[in-house]
ROPALO-762301 format. One record per residue: residue number from 1; residue in three letters; x, y, z of N, C-alpha, C, CB in turn. Coordinates in Angstrom, 2 decimals, decimal comma. Glycine has a CB too. Example, Ala and Ser with C-alpha at 12.3 -4.5 7.8 and 13.67 -1.06 7.14 Angstrom:
REM residues 2
(1 'ALA' (13,19 -5,69 7,80) (12,30 -4,50 7,80) (13,20 -3,30 7,80) (11,31 -4,47 9,05))
(2 'SER' (12,85 -2,25 7,08) (13,67 -1,06 7,14) (12,90 0,03 7,87) (14,08 -0,60 5,72))
This chain:
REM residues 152
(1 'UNK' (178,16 34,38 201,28) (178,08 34,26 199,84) (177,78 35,63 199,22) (177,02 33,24 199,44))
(2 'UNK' (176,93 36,51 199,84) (176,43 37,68 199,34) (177,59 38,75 199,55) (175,06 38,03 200,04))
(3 'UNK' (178,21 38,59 200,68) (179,32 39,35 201,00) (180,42 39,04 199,97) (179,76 39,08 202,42))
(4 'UNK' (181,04 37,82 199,65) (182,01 37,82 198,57) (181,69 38,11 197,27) (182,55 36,72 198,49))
(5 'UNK' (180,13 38,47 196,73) (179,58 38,68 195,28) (180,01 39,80 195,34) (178,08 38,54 194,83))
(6 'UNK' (179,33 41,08 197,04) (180,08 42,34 196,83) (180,99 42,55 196,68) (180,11 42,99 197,37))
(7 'UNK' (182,08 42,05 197,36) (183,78 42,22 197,30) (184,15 41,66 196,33) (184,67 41,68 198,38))
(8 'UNK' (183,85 41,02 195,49) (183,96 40,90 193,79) (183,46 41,96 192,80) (183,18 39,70 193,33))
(9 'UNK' (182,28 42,56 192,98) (182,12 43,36 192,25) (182,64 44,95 192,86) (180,80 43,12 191,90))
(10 'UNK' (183,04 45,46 194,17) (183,69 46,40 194,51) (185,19 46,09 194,19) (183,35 46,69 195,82))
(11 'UNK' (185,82 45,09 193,79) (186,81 44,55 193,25) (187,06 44,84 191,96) (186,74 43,41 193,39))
(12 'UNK' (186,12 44,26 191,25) (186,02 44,86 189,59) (185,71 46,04 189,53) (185,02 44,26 188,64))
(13 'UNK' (185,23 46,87 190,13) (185,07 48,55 189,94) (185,97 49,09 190,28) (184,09 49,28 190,58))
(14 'UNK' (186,59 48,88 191,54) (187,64 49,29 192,05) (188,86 49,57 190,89) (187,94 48,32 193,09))
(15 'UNK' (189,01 48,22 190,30) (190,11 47,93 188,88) (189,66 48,60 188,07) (190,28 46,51 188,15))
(16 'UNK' (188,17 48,37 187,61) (188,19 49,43 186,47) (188,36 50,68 186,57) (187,20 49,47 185,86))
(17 'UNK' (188,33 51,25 187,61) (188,33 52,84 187,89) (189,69 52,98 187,46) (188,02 53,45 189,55))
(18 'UNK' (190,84 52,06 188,24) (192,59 52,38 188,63) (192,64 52,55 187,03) (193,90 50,82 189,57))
(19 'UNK' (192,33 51,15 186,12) (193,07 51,30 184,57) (192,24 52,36 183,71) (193,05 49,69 183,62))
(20 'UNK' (191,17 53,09 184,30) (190,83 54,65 183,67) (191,49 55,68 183,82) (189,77 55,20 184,04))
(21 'UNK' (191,79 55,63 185,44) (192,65 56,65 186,02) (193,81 56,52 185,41) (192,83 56,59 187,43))
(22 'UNK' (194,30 55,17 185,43) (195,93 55,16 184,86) (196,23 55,04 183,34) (196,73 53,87 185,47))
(23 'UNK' (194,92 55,36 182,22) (194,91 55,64 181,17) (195,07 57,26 180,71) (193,91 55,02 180,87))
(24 'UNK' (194,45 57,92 181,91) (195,29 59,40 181,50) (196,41 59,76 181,61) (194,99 60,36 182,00))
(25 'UNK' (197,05 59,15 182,33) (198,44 59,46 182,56) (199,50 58,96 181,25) (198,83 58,71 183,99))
(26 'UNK' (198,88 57,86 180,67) (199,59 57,12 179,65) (198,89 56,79 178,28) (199,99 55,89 180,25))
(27 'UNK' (199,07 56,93 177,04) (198,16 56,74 176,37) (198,84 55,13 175,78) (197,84 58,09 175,38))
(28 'UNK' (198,01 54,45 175,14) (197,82 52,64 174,70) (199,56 53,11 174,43) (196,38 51,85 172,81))
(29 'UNK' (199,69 54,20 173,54) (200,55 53,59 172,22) (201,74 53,85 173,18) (200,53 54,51 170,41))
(30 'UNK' (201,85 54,88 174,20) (203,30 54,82 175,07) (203,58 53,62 175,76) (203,38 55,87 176,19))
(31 'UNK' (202,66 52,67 176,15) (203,48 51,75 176,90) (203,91 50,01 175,57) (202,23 51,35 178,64))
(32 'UNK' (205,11 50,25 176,47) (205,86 49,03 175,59) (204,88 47,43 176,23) (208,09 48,98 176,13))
(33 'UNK' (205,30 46,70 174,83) (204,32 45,23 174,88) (205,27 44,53 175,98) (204,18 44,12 173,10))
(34 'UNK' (204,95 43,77 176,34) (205,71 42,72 177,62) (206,57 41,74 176,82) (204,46 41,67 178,69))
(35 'UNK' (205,90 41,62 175,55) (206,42 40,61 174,32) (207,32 40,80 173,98) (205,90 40,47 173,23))
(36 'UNK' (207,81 42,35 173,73) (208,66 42,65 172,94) (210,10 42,77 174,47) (208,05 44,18 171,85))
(37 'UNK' (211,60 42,95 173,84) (212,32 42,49 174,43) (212,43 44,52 175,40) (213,63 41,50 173,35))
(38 'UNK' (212,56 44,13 176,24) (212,54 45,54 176,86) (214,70 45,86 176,72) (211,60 45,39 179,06))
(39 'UNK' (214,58 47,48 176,49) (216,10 47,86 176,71) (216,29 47,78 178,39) (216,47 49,59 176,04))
(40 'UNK' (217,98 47,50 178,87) (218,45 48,00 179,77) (218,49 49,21 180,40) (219,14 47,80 179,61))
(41 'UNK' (217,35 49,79 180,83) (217,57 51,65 180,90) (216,84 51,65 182,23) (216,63 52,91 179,42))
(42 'UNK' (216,80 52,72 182,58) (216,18 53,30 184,29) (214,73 53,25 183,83) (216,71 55,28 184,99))
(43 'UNK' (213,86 53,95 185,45) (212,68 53,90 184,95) (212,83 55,74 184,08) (211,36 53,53 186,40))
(44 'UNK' (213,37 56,58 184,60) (213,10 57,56 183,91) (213,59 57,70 182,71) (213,32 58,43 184,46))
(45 'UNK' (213,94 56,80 182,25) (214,23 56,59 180,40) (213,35 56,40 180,38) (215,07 55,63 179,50))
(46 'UNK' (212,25 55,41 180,83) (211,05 54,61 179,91) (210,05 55,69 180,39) (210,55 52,71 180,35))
(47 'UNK' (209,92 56,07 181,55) (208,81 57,23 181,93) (208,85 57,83 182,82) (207,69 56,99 182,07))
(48 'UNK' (208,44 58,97 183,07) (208,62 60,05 183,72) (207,85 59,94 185,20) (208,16 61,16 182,81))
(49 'UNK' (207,37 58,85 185,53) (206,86 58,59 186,76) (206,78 56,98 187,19) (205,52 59,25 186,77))
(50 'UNK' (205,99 56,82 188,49) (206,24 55,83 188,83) (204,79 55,45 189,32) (207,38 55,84 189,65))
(51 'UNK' (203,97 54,38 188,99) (202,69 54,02 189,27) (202,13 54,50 190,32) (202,56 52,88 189,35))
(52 'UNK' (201,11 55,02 191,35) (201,28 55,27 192,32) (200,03 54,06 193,18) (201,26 56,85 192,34))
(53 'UNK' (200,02 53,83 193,68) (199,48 52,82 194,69) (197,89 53,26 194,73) (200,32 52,94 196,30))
(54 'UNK' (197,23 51,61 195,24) (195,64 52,05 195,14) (195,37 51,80 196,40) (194,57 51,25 194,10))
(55 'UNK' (196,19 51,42 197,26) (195,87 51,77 198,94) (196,94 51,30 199,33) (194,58 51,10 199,82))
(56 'UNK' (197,35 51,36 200,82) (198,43 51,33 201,54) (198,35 49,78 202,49) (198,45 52,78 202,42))
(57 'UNK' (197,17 49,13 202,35) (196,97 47,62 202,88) (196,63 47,04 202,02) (196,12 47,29 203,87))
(58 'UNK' (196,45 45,59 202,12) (195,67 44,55 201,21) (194,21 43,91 201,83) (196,72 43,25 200,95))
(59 'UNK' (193,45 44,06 200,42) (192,22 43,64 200,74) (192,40 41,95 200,77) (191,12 44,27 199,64))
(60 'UNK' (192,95 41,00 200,56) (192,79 39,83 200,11) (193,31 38,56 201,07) (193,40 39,90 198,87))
(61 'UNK' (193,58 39,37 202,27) (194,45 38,63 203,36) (195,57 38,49 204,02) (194,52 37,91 203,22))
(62 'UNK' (195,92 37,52 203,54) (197,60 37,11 203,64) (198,08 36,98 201,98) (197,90 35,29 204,60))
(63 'UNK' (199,44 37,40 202,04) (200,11 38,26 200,63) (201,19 36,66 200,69) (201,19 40,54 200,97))
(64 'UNK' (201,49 35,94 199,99) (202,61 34,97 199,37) (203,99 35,79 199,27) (202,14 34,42 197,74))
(65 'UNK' (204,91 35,80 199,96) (206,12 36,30 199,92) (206,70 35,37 199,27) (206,69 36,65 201,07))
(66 'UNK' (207,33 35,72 197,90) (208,22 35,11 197,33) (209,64 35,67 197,39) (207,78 34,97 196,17))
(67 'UNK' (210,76 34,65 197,71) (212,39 35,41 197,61) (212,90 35,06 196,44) (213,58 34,94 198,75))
(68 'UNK' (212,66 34,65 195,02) (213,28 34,20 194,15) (213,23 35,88 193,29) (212,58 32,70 193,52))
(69 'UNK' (213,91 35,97 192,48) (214,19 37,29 191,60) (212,84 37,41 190,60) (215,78 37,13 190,58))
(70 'UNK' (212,06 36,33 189,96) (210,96 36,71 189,59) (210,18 35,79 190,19) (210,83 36,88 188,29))
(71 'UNK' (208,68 36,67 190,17) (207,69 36,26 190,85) (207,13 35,88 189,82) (207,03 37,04 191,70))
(72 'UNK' (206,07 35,05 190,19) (205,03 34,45 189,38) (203,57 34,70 189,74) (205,23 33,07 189,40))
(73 'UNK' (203,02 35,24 188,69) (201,03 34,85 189,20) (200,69 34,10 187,90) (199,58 36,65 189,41))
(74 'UNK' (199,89 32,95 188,31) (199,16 32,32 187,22) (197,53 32,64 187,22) (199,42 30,75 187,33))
(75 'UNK' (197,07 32,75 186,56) (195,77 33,42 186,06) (194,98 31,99 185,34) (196,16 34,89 184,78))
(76 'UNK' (194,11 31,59 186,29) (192,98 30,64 186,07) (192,02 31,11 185,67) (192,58 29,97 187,00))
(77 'UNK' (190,79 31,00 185,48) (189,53 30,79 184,87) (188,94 31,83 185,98) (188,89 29,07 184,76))
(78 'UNK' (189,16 31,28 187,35) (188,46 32,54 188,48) (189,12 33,01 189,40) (187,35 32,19 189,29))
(79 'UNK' (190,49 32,40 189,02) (191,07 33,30 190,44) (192,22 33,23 190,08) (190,91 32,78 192,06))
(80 'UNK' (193,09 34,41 190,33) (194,77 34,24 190,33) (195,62 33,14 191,37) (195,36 35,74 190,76))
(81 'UNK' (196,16 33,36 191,24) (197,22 32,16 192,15) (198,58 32,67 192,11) (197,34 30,46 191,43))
(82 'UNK' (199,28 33,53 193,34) (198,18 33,62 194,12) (197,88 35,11 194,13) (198,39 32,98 195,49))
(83 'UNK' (196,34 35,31 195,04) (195,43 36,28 194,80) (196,64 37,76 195,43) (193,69 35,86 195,79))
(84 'UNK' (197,49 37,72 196,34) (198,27 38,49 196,59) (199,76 38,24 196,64) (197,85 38,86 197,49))
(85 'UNK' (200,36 39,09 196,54) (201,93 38,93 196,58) (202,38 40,32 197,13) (202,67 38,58 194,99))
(86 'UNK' (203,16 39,55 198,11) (204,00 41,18 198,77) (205,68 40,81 198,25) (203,91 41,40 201,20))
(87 'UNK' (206,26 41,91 197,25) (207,37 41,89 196,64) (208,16 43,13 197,10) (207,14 41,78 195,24))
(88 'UNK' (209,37 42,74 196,70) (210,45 43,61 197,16) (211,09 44,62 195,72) (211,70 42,49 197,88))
(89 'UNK' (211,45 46,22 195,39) (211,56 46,34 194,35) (212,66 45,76 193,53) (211,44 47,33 194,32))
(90 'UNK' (212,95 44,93 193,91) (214,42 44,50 192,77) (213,32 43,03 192,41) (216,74 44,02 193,86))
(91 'UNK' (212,26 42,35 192,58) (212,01 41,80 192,06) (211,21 41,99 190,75) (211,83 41,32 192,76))
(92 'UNK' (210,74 40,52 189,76) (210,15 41,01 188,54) (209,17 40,80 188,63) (210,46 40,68 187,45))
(93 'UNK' (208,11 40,38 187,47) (206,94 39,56 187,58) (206,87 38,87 185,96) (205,50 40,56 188,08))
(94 'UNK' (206,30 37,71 186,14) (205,82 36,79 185,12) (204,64 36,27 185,20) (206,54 35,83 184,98))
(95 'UNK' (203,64 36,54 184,37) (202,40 36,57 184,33) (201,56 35,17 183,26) (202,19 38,11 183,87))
(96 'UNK' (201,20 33,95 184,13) (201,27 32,91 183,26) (199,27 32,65 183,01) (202,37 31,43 184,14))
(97 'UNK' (198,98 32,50 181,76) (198,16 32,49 181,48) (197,28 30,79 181,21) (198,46 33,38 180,65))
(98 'UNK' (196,71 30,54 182,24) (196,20 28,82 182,32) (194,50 29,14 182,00) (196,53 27,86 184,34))
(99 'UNK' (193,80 30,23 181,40) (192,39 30,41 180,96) (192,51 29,66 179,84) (191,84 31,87 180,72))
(100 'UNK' (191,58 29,51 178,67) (191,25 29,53 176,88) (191,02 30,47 176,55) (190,21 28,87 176,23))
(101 'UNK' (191,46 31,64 177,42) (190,83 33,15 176,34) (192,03 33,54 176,24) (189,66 34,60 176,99))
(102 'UNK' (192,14 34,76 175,66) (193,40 35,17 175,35) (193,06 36,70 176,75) (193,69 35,54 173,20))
(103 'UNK' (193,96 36,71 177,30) (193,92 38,01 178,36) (194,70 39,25 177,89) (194,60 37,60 179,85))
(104 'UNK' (194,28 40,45 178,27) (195,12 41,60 178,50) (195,64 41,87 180,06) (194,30 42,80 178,01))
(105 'UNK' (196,73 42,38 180,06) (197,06 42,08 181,45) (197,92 43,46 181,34) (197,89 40,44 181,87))
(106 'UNK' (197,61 44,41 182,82) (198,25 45,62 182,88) (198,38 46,01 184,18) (197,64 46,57 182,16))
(107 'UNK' (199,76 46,49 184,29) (200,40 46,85 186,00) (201,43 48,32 185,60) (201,76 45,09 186,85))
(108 'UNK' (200,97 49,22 186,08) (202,15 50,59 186,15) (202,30 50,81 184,76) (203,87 50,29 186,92))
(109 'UNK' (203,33 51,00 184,01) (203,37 51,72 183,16) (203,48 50,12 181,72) (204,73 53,01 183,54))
(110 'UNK' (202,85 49,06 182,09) (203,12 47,91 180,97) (201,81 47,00 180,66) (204,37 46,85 181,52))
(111 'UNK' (201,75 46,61 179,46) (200,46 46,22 179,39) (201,08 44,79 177,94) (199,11 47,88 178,93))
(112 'UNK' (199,94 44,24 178,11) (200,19 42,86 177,64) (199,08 42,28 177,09) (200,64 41,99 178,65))
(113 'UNK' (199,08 41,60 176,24) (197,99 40,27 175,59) (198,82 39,56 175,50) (197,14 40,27 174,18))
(114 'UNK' (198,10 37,99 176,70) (198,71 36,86 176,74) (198,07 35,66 176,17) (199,00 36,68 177,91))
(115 'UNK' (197,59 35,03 175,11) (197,46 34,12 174,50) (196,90 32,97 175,68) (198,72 33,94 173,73))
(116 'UNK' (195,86 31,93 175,41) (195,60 30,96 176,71) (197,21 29,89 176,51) (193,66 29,81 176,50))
(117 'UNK' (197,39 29,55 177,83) (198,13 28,61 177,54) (199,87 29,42 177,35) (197,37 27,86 176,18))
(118 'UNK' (199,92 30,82 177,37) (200,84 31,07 177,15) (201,81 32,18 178,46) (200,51 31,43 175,86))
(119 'UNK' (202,76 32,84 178,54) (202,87 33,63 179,73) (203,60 34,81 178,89) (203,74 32,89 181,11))
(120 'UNK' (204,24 35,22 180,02) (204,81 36,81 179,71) (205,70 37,37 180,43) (203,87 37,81 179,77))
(121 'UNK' (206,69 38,19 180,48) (207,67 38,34 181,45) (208,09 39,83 180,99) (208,88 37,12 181,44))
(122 'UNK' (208,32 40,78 182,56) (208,63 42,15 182,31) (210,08 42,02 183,14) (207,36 43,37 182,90))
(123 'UNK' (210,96 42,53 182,30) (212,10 42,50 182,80) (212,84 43,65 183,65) (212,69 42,22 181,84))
(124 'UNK' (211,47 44,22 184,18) (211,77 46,00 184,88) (211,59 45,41 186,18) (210,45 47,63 184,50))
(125 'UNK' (212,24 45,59 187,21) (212,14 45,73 188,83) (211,00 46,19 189,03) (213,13 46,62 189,58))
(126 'UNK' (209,94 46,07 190,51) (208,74 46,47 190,27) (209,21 47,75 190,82) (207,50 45,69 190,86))
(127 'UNK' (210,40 48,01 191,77) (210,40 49,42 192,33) (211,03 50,25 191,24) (211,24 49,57 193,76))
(128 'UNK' (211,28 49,82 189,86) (211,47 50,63 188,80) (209,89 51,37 188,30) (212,22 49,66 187,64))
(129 'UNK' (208,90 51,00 188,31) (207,09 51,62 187,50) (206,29 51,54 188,54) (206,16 50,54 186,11))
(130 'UNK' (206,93 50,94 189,87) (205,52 51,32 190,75) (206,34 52,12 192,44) (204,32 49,30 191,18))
(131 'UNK' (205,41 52,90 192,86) (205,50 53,43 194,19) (205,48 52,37 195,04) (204,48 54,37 194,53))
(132 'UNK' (205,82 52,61 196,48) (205,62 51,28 197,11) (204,18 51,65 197,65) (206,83 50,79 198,34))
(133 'UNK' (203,74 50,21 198,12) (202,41 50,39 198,09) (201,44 49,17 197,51) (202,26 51,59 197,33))
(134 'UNK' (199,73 49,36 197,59) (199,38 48,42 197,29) (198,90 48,22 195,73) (198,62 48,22 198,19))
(135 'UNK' (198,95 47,62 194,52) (198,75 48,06 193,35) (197,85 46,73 192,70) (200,20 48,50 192,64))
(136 'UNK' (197,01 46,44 191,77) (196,22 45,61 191,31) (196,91 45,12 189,78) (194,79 46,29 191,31))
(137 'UNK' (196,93 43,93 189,45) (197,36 43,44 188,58) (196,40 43,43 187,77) (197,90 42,47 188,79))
(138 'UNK' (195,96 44,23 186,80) (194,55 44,60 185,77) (194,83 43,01 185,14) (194,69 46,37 184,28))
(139 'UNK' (193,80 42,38 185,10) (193,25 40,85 184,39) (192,26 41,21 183,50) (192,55 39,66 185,46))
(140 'UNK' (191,77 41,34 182,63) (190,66 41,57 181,42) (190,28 40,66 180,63) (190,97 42,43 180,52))
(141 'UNK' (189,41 39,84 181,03) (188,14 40,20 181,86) (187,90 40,13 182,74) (187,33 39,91 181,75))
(142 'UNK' (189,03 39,52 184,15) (188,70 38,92 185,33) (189,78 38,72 185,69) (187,92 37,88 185,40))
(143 'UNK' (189,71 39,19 187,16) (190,28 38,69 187,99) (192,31 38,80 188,52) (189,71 37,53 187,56))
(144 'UNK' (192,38 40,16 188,44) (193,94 39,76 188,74) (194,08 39,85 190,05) (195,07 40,66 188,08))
(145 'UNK' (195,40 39,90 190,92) (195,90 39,70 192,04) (196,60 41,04 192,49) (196,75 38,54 191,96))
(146 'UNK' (196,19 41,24 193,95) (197,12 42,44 194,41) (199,07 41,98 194,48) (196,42 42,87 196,25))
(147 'UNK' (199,42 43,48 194,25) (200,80 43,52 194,45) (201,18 44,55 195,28) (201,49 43,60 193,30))
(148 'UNK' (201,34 43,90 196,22) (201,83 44,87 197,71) (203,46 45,14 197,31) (201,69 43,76 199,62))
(149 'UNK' (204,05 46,35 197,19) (205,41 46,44 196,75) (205,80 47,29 198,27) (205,67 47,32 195,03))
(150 'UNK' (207,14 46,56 199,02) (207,26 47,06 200,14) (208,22 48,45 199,47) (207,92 45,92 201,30))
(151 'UNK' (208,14 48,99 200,73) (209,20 50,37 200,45) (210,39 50,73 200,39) (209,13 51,13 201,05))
(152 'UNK' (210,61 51,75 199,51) (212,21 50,70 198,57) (213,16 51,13 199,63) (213,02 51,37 196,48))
């Protein structure tokens, strides 16, 4: 019990550090809403780099391999579902919101407020904004899921 309070809170520090770190690189107003309809363009139209990974394994176990073209994480009250996903870069992600709060939700170069009850969908490949590698799905206030992106 004491061991998973730590790995929850070295979890939440861990995240908060990545979306500090990955706030210098990008400021609020450069990244596009998830809401709004994204253009057809490369990643180096939209930005000049590519997320870079917060470790090279996963802390969380076993990763949910999905083969469908978009993936899904749903975001509960305490835990994502599911807590990891190992994706391939031509897939997407859709980010479904089952809390009562309204969430901010941020991965590589995209960031989001999802309404409770409501979801969200980025229509960029993940090997378009992220390195391959292991990367954290920022949840605010709690709780997102790793995204293991294999190598393109």
């Amino acid at each position: 019990m004491l061991a998973d309070k730590l790995r929850l809170l070295i979890y939440l520090v861990a995240s908060s550090l990545l979306f500090l770190v990955g706030c210098t690189r990008v400021t609020q107003t450069d990244l596009p809403l998830a809401t709004e309809q994204l253009p057809a363009t490369t990643a180096t139209e939209r930005a000049p780099y590519r997320a870079t990974p917060a470790a090279n394994e996963i802390a969380a176990g076993i990763c949910a391999e999905p083969e469908s073209e978009v993936v899904t994480v749903t975001i509960f009250p305490d835990i994502p579902d599911p807590r990891c996903l190992k994706v391939k870069p031509e897939q997407k992600l859709r980010v479904i919101n089952q809390t009562q709060a309204t969430l901010e939700v941020a991965l590589g170069e995209f960031k989001a407020e999802i309404e409770a009850g409501s979801e969200v969908f980025w229509d960029a490949p993940f090997g378009e904004y992220l390195e391959p590698g292991v990367h954290y799905l920022l949840v605010a206030p709690c709780c997102g899921p790793e995204i293991w992106l294999e190598g393109n």
